[in-house]
LUMNU-965284 format. One record per residue (C-alpha): residue in one letter; x, y, z. Coordinates in pm, whole numbers, plus 50000, padded with zeros to 5 digits. Each point is the difference from the previous one (the first is absolute). Layout:
+------+-------+-------+-------+
| type |     x |     y |     z |
+------+-------+-------+-------+
|    A |     X |     Y |     Z |
...
+------+-------+-------+-------+
END
This chain:
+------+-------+-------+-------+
| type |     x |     y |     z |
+------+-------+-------+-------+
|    X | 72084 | 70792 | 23150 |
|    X | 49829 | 49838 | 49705 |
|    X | 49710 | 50257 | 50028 |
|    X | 50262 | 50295 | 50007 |
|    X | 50156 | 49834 | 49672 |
|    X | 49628 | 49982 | 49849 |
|    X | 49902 | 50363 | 50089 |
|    X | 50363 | 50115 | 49829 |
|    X | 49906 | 49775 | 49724 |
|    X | 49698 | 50110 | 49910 |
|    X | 50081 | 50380 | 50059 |
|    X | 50296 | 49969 | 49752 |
|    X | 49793 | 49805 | 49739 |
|    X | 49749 | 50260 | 50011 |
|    X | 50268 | 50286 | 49952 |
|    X | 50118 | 49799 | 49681 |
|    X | 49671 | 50029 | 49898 |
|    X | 49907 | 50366 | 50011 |
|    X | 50326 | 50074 | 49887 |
|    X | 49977 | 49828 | 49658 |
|    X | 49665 | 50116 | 49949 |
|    X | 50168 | 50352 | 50068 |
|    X | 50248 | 49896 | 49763 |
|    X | 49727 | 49862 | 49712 |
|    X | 49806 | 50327 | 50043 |
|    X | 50345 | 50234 | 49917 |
|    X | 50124 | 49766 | 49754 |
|    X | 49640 | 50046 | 49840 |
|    X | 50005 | 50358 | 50049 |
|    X | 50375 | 50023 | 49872 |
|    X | 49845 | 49825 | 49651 |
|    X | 49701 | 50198 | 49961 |
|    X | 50204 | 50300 | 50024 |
|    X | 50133 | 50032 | 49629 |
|    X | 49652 | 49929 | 49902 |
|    X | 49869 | 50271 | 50188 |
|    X | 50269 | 50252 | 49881 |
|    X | 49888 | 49952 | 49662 |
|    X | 49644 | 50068 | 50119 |
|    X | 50092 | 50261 | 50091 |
|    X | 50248 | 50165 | 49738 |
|    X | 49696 | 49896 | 49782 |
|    X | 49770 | 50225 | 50184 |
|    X | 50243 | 50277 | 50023 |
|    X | 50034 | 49983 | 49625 |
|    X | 49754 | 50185 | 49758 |
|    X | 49781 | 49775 | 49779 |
|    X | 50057 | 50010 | 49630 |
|    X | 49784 | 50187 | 49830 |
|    X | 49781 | 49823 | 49682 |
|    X | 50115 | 50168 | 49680 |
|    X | 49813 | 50303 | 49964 |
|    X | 49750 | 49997 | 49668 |
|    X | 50026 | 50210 | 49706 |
|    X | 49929 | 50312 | 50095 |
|    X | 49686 | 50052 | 49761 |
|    X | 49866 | 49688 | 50115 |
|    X | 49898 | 50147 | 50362 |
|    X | 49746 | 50132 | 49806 |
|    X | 49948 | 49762 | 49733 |
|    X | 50013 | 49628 | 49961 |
|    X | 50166 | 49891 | 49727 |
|    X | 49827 | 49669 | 49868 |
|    X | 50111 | 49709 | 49707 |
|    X | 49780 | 49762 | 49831 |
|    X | 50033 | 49606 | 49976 |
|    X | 50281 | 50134 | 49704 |
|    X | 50222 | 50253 | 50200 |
|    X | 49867 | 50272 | 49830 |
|    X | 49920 | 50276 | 50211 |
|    X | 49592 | 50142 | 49989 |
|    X | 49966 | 50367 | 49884 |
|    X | 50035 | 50223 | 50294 |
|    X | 50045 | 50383 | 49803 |
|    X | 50233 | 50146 | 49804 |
|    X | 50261 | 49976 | 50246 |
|    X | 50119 | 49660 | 50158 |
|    X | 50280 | 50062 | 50153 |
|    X | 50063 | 49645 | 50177 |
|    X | 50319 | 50029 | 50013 |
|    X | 49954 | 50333 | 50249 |
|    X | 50247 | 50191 | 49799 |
|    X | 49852 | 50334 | 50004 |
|    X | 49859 | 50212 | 50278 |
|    X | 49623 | 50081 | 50047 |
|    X | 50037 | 50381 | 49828 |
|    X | 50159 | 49813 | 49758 |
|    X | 49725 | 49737 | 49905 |
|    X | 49769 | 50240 | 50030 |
|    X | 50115 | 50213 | 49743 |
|    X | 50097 | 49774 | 49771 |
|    X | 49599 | 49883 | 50076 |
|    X | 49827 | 50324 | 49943 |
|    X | 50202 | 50034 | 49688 |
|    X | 49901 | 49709 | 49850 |
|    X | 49671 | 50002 | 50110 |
|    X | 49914 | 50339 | 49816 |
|    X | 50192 | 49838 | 49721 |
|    X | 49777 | 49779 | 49951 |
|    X | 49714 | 50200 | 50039 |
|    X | 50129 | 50247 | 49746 |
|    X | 50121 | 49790 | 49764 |
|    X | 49876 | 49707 | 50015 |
|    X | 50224 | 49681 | 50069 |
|    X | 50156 | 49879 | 50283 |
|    X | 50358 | 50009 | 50084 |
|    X | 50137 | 49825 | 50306 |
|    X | 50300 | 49962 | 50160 |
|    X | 50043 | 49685 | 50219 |
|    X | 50355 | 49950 | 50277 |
|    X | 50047 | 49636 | 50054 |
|    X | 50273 | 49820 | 50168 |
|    X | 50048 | 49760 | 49702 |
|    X | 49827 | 49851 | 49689 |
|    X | 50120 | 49678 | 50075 |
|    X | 50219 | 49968 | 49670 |
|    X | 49659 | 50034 | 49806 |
|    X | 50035 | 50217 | 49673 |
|    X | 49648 | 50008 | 49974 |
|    X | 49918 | 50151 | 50349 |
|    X | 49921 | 50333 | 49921 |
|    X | 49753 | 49872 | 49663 |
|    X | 49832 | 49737 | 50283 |
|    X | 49931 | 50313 | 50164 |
|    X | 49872 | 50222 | 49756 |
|    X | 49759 | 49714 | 49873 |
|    X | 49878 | 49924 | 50353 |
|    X | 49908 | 50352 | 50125 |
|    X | 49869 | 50123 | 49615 |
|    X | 49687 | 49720 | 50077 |
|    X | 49909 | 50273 | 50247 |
|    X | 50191 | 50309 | 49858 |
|    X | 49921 | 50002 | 49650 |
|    X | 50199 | 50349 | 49966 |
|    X | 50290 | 49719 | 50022 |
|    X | 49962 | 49981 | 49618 |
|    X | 50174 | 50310 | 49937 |
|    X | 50137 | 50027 | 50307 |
|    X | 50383 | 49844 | 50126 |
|    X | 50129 | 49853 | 50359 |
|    X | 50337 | 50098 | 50090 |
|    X | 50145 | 49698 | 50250 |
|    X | 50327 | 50099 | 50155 |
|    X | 50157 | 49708 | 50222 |
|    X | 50177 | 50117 | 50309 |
|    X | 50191 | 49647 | 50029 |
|    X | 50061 | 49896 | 49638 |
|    X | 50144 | 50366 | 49920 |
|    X | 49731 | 49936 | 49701 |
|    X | 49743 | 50187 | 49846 |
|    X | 49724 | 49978 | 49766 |
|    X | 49752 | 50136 | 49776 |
|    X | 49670 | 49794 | 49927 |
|    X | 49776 | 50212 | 49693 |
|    X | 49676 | 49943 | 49922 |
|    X | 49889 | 49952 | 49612 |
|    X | 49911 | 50326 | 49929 |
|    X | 50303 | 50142 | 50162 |
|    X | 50251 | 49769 | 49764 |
|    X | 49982 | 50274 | 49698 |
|    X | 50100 | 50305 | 50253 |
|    X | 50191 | 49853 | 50248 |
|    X | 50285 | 49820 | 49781 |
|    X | 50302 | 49780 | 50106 |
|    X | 50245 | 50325 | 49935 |
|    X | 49784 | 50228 | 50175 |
|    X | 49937 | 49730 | 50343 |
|    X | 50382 | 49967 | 49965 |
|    X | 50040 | 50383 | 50001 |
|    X | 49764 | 50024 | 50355 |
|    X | 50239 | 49728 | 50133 |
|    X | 50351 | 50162 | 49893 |
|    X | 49937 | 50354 | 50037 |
|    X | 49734 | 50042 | 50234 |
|    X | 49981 | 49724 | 50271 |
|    X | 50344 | 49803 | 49986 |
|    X | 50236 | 50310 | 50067 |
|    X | 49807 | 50177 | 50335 |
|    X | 49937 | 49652 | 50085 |
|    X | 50339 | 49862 | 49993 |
|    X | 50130 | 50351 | 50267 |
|    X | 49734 | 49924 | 50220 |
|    X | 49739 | 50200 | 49891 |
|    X | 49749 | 49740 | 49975 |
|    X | 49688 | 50235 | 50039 |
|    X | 50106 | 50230 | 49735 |
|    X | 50046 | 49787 | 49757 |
|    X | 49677 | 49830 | 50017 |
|    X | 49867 | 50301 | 49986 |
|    X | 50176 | 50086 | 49639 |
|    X | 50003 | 49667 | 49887 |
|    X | 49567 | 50044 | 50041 |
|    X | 50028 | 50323 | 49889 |
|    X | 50130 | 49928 | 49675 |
|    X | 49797 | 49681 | 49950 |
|    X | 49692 | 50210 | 50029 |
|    X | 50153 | 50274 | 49714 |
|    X | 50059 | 49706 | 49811 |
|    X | 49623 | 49819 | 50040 |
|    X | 49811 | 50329 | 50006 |
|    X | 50229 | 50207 | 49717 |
|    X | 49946 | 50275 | 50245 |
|    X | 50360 | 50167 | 50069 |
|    X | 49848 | 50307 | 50273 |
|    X | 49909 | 49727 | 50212 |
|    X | 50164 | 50054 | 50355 |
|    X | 50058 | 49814 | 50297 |
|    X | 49810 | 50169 | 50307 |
|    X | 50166 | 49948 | 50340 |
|    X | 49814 | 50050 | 50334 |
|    X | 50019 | 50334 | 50129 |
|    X | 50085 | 49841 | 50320 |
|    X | 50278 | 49851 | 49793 |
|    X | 50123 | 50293 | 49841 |
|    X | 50051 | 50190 | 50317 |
|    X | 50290 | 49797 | 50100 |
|    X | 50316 | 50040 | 49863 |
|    X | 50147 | 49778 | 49776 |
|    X | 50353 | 49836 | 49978 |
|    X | 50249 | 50235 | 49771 |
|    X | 50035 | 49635 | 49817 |
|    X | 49641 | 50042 | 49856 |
|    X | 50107 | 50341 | 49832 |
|    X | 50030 | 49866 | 49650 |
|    X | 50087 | 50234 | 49671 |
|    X | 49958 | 49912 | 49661 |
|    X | 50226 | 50038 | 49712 |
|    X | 49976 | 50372 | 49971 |
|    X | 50095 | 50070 | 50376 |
|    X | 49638 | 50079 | 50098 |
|    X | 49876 | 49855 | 50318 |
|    X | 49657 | 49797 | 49966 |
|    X | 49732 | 50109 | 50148 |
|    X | 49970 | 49843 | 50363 |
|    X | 49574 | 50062 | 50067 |
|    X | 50137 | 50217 | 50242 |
|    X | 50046 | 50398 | 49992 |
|    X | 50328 | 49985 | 50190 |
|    X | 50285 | 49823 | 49808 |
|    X | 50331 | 50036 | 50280 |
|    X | 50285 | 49813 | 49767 |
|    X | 50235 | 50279 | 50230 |
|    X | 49845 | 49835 | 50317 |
|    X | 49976 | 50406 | 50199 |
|    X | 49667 | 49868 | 50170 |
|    X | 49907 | 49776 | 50296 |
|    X | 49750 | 49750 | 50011 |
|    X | 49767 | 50231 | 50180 |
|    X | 50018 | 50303 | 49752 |
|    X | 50005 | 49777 | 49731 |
|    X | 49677 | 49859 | 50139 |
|    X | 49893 | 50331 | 50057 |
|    X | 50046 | 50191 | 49667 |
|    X | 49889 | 49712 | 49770 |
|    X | 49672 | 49989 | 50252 |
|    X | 49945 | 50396 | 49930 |
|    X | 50086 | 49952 | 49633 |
|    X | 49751 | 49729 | 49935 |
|    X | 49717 | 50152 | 50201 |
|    X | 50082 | 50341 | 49777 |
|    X | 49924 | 49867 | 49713 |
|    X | 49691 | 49805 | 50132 |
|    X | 49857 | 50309 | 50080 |
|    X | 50132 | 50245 | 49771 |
|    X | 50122 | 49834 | 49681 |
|    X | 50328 | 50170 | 50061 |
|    X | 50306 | 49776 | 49930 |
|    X | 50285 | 50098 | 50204 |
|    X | 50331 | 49760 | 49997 |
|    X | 50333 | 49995 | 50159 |
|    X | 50286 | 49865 | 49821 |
|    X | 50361 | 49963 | 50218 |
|    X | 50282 | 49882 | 49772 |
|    X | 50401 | 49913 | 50099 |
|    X | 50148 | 50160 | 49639 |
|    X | 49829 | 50094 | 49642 |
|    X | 50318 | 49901 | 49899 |
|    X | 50083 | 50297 | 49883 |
|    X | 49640 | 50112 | 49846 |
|    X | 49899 | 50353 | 50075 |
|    X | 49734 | 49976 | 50283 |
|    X | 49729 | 50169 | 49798 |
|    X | 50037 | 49757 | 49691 |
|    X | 49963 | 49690 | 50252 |
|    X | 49722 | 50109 | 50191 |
|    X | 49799 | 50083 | 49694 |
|    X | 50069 | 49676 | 49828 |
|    X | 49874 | 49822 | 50335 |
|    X | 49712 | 50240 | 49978 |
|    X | 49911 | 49860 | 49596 |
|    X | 50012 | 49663 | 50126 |
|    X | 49816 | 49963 | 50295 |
|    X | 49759 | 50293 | 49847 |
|    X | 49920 | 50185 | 50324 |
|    X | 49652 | 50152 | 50018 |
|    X | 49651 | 49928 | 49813 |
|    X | 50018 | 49991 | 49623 |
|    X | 49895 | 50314 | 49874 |
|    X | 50031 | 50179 | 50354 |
|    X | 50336 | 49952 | 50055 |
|    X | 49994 | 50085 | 50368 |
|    X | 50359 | 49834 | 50094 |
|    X | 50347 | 50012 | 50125 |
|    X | 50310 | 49923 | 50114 |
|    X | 50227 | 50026 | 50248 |
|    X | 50350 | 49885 | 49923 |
|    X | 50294 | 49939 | 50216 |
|    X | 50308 | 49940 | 49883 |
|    X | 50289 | 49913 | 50317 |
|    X | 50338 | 49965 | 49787 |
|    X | 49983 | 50360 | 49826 |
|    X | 49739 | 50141 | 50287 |
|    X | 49751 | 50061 | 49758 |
|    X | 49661 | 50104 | 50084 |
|    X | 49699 | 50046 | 49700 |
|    X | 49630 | 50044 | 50012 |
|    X | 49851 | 49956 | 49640 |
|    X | 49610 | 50116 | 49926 |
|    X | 49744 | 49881 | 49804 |
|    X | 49860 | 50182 | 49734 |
|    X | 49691 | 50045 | 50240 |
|    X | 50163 | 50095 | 50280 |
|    X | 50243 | 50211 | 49865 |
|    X | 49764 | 50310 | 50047 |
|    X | 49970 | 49979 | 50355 |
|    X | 50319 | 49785 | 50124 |
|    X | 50234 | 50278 | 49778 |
|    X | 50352 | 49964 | 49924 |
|    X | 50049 | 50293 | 50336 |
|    X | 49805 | 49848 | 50235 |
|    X | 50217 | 49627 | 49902 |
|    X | 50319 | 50213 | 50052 |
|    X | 49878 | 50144 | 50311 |
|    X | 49909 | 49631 | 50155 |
|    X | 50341 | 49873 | 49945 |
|    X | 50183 | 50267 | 50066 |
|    X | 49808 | 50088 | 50318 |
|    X | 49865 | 49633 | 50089 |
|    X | 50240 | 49772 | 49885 |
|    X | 50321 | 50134 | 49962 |
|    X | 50031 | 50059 | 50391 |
|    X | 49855 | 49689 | 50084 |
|    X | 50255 | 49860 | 49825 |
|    X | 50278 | 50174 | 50101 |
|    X | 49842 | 49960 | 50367 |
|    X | 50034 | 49625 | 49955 |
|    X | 49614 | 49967 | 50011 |
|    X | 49930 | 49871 | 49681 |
|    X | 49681 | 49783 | 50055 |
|    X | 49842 | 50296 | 50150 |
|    X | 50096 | 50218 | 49714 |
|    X | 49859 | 49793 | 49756 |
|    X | 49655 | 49970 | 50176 |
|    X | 49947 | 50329 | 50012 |
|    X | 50141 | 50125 | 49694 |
|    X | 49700 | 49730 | 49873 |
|    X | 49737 | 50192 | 50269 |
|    X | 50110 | 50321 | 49833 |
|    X | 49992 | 49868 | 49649 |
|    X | 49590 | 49902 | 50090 |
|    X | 49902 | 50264 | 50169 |
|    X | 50091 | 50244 | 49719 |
|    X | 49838 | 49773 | 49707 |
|    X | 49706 | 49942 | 50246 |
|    X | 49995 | 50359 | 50151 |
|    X | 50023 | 49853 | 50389 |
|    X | 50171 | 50308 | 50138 |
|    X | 50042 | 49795 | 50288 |
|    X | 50260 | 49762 | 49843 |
|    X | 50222 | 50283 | 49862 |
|    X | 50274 | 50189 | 50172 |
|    X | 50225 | 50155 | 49749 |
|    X | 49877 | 50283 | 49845 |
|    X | 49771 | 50050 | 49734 |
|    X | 49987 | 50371 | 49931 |
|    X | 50122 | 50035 | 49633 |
|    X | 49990 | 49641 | 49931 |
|    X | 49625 | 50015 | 49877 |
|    X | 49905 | 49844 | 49663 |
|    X | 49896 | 50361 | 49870 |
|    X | 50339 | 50173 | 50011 |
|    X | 50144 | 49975 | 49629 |
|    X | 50346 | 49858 | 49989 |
|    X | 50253 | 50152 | 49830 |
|    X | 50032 | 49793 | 49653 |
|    X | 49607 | 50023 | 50011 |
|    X | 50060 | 50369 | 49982 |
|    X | 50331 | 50012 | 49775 |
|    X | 49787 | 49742 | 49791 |
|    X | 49697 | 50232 | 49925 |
|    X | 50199 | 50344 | 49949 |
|    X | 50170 | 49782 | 49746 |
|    X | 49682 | 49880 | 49810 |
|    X | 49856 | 50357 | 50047 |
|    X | 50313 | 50198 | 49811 |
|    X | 49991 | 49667 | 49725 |
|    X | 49612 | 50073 | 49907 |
|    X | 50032 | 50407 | 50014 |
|    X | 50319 | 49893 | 49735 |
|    X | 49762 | 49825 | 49817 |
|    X | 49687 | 50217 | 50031 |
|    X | 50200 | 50288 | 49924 |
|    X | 50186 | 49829 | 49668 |
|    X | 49622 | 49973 | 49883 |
|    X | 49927 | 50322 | 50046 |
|    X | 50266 | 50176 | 49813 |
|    X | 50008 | 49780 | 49771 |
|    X | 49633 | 50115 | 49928 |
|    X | 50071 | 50358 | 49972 |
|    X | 50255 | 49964 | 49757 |
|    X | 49824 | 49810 | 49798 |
|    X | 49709 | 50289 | 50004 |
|    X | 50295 | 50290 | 49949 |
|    X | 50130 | 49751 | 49739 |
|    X | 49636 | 50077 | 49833 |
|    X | 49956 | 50344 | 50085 |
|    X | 50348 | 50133 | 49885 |
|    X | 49994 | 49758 | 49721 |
|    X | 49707 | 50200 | 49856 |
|    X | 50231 | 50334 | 49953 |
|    X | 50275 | 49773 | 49866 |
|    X | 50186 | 49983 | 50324 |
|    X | 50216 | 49713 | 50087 |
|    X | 50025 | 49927 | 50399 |
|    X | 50297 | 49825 | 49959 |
|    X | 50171 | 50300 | 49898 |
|    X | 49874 | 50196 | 50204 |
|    X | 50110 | 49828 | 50310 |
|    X | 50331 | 49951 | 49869 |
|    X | 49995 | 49594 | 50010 |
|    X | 49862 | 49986 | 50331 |
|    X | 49691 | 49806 | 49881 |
|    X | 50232 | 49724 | 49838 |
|    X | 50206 | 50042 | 50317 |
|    X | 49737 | 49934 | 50224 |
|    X | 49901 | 49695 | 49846 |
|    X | 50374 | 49852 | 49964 |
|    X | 50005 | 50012 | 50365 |
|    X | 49618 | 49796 | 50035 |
|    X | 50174 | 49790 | 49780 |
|    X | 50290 | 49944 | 50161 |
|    X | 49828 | 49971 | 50346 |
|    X | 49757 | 49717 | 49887 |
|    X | 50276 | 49807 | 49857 |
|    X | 50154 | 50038 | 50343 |
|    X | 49993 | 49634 | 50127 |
|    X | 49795 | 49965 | 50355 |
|    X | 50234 | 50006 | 50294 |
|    X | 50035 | 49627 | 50221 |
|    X | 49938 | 50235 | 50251 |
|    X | 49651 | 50051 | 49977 |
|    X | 49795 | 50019 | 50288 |
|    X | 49896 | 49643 | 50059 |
|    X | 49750 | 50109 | 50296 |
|    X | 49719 | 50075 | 49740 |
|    X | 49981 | 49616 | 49839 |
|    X | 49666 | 49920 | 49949 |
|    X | 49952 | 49675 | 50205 |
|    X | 49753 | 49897 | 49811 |
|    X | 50278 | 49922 | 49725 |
|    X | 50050 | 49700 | 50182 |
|    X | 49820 | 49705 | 50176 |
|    X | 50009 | 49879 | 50379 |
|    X | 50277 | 49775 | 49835 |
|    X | 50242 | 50221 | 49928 |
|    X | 50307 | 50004 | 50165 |
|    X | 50171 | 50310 | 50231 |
|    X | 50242 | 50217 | 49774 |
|    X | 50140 | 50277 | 50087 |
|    X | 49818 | 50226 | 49757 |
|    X | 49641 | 49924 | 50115 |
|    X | 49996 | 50192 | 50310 |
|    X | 49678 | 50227 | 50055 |
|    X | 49892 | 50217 | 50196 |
|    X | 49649 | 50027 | 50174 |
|    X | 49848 | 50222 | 50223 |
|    X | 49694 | 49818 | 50045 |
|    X | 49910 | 49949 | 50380 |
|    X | 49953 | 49652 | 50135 |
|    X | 49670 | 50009 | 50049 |
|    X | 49857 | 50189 | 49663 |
|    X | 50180 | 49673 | 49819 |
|    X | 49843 | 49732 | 50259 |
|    X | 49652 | 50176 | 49957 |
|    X | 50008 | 49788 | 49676 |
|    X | 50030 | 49660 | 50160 |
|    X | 49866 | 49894 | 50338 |
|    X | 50299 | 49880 | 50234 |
|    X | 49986 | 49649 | 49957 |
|    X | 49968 | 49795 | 50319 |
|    X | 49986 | 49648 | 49803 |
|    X | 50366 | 50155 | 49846 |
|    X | 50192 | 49707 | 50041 |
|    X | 50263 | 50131 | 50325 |
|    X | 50253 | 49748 | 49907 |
|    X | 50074 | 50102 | 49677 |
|    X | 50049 | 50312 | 49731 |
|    X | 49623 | 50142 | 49894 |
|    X | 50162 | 50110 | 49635 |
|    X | 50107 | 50352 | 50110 |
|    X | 50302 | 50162 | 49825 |
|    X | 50263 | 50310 | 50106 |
|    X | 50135 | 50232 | 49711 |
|    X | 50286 | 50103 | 50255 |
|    X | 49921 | 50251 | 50228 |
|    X | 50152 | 50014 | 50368 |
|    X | 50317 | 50072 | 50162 |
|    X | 50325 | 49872 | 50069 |
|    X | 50252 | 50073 | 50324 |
|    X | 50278 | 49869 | 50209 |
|    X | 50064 | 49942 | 50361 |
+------+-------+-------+-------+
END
């Protein structure tokens, strides 16, 4: 009986014992579990990326001495990674043939903060001009992106030109306003713009974009107009303040318009509007056409297509070059066959581009880029005032030419008869005297205002002058007689005016 008891005994004992080590293991396992949930949630979790660099510092390291001041890496350091890489590198290639053509250095540095130091951008300047001497007349523009601060360091030679009212007048009216409404590229942009005017006393110098750059279309917030209600000159051909094209034909027409007048010399632009507030169509597009001065200097092969949505008015304006060849018929024909549908269609973008293919095509005889037709509309067909105008000046000199005349024979009967005594005055019965009253009386005839203004010499006045209305002219010089004179100009700067000038020829319409 004792055994029995034993056996039971030891069976139950060793129950007991595999049961609490069954009992340790799931009270272990029932701990570890939290830990391995967060193992796991841990796992399931994406890591945290490191902050990503500036983006210009992919490409370039960005180094400070034992001082904090950063080592001369070009004429952009954009540390801060404010602007994009078209951006840098125009602002770069600007600069850099700045300096080559005029001879000091001008930099412009993004930083996230100067650290409170007033002296940060002169630190700079006197660092980097140890291996930039072109410092010396040369200035560093520090905007930083934290402190909402910027600064101007100048070297000595720069002092006299670049004066506390004019580095005040880059700040306020070029950089501090685009700046503030997000346009942080733009005004850096003006803000070294001006600075180089300034330094260099050079006022034609221009800002050159990318081409890749100025193939895509900007915001309508960078559309800027001065005082008189002009629109500044973009670098690009295409200027859509009315917003009628997409991305793609924007893209697309300032691509063909650049590459025309890489190859040709020819400036075509495109100029899309809301309102002229009330300006006739004409007037507007030929003040645009003065101030961006489309075409070569002393060519003159531009113009302009202007579209205005409010009043649905549609203009073409010539240059005095083209005029010949692109005539006032053939600009009526284009928008009244071209872009008056299209508009009316609701295919505006595709009106415009190839109202612009026809516009080419005609000044560059491609046949192939013309469909409206051109019989009539040849520069050799005499318009009508050209006509009116010479019948006119024909009937003045035979007035003339024949008041010499007979005033010569009666001066010879005046001799003749005089020698037998006979008076010719009395003879005629006054109609000598009479004849000469009315001379009289015509010459003291004041000139009428409406003379014809078509026949002003323009070489009365100088590429200066402004448009008035009584300057037009009228030429019916071909294209390519006038650009015989002048080579077309592949190194003519495509992102701005070349100096060419319109004395108002072209045509107006409506859709």
């Amino acid at each position: 009986m004792s055994k029995i008891r034993s056996v039971l005994f030891t069976a139950f004992m060793t129950t007991i014992e595999r049961a609490n080590k069954r009992i340790t293991a799931t009270k272990r396992l029932v701990l570890m579990l939290p830990a391995l949930w967060l193992l796991a949630a841990q796992a399931a979790v994406p890591q945290a990326e490191a902050p990503a660099a500036p983006a210009q510092a992919a490409g370039q390291d960005f180094r400070t001495d034992k001082d904090g001041l950063y080592e001369w890496a070009g004429p952009v350091m954009d540390v801060s990674g404010l602007l994009s890489p078209e951006d840098r590198n125009d602002l770069a290639d600007f600069l850099n043939r700045l300096h080559e053509d005029k001879g000091f250095q001008l930099a412009v540095m993004v930083v996230p903060s100067m650290n409170g130091d007033a002296t940060f951008c002169t630190k700079h300047l006197a660092k980097w001009q140890k291996e930039q001497p072109a410092f010396e007349s040369g200035a560093l523009l520090t905007i930083a992106t934290s402190d909402n601060r910027v600064g101007m360091g100048k070297g000595k030679k720069a002092l006299e030109r670049l004066t506390p009212e004019l580095t005040d007048q880059v700040f306020d009216d070029y950089l501090i306003p685009d700046y503030s409404a997000g346009r942080k590229a733009e005004s850096i942009r003006k803000a070294v713009l001006r600075t180089a005017v300034i330094l260099s006393g050079d006022e034609s110098l221009t800002f050159r974009r990318s081409r890749q750059a100025l193939k895509v279309k900007p915001a309508l917030t960078e559309y800027r107009k001065n005082k008189e209600g002009l629109y500044d000159w973009t670098g690009s051909f295409v200027l859509d303040a009315a917003d009628i094209l997409s991305a793609a034909q924007y893209g697309e027409l300032a691509g063909y318009l650049l590459d025309l007048n890489d190859s040709t010399g020819i400036q075509i632009a495109v100029l899309t509007v809301p309102t002229t507030d009330g300006e006739p169509v004409h007037d507007f597009a030929v003040r645009h056409f003065d101030k961006w001065k489309l075409g070569q200097k002393g060519i003159d092969n531009g113009a302009l297509l202007t579209i205005v949505m409010d009043s649905h008015d549609l203009d073409i304006t010539t240059g005095d070059g083209t005029e010949g060849v692109l005539t006032d018929l053939l600009c009526k024909r284009i928008i009244d066959d071209v872009l008056v549908p299209a508009f009316r269609g609701g295919t505006q973008g595709a009106g415009v581009i190839s109202a612009v293919h026809n516009m080419a095509g005609i000044i560059t005889q491609d046949d192939s880029l013309v469909t409206v037709s051109r019989e009539g509309g040849t520069g050799e067909d005499a318009k009508w005032y050209e006509i009116l105008g010479g019948a006119v000046i024909f009937l003045l000199l035979m007035f003339f030419v024949g008041k010499a005349v007979i005033g010569g024979l009666k001066d010879i009967l005046d001799v003749v008869l005089g020698a037998f005594g006979i008076d010719i005055g009395k003879t005629t019965g006054g109609r000598g005297s009479s004849y000469s009253d009315s001379a009289s009386s015509y010459s003291s005839k004041p000139k009428s205002s409406h003379s014809f203004p078509h026949y002003k010499y323009l070489s009365d006045y100088d590429d200066d002058d402004s448009y008035s209305s009584s300057s037009y002219s009228s030429s019916s010089s071909s294209y390519s007689s006038r650009s015989s004179s002048s080579s077309s100009s592949g190194s003519s700067s495509y992102r701005s005016g070349g100096g060419g000038r319109t004395s108002g020829g072209g045509a107006s319409g409506k859709w």
